[in-house]
N, C-alpha and C positions, 0 to 999 in steps of 0.2 A: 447538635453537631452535624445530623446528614443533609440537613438545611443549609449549613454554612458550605458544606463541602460540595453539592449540588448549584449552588448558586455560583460556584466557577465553572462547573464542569460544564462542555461543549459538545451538543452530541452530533456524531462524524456521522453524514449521510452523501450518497454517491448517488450520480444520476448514470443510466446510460450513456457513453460514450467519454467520460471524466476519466484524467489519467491520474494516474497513482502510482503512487511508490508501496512495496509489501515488502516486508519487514521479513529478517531470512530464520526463516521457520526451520527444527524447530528452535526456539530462543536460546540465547546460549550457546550458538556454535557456531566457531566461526574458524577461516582459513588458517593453518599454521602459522602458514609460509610469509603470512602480512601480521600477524600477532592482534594486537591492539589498533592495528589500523586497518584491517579490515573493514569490510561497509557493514553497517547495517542494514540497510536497507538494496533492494531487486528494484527492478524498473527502467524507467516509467512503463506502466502496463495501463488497458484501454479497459473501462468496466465493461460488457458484453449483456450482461443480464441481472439485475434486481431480484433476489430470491427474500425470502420473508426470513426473519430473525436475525436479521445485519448479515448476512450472507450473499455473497457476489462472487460472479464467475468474472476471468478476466480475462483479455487475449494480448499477446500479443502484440504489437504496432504493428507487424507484417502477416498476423491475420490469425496467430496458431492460436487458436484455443486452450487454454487448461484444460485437465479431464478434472480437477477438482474444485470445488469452491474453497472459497475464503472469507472468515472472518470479520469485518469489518473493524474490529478493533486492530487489527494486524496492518491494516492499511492506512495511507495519508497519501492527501494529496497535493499533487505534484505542481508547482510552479515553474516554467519554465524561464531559465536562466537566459541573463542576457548574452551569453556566450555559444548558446544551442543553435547548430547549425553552421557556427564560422568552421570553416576548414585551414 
């Protein structure tokens, strides 16, 4: 059975500088005021630094740093939309 289940699973790996979307920690909570429509997901953020054990620090697009890392199962990454950027 962890043979069949493995042979879908995809393992998520981030380079420095790939953006992402982070999932709004912790799980399970979300705005009142939007109910069920609320997002799931923060972002797009910039990976910063590759840490050992699927951990990565993030910043930012305008530079801030996190002061804490994150999980790599917590995160996916971001495709940009053909809309991003129109004003």
């Amino acid at each position: 059975m962890a043979r069949a289940y493995n042979k879908k699973v995809k393992p998520k790996e981030f380079r420095v500088g790939d953006l992402v979307w982070e999932a709004v920690l912790p799980l399970g909570t979300k705005d009142a005021a939007y109910g069920k429509w609320s997002p799931n997901w923060h972002g797009p953020y910039r990976v910063d630094q590759v840490l050992s054990g699927n951990a990565y620090m993030l910043e930012e697009l305008d530079g801030v740093k996190f002061p804490v890392m994150v999980n790599g199962q917590h995160l996916k990454k971001y495709f940009p939309s053909m809309w991003d950027g129109e004003q």
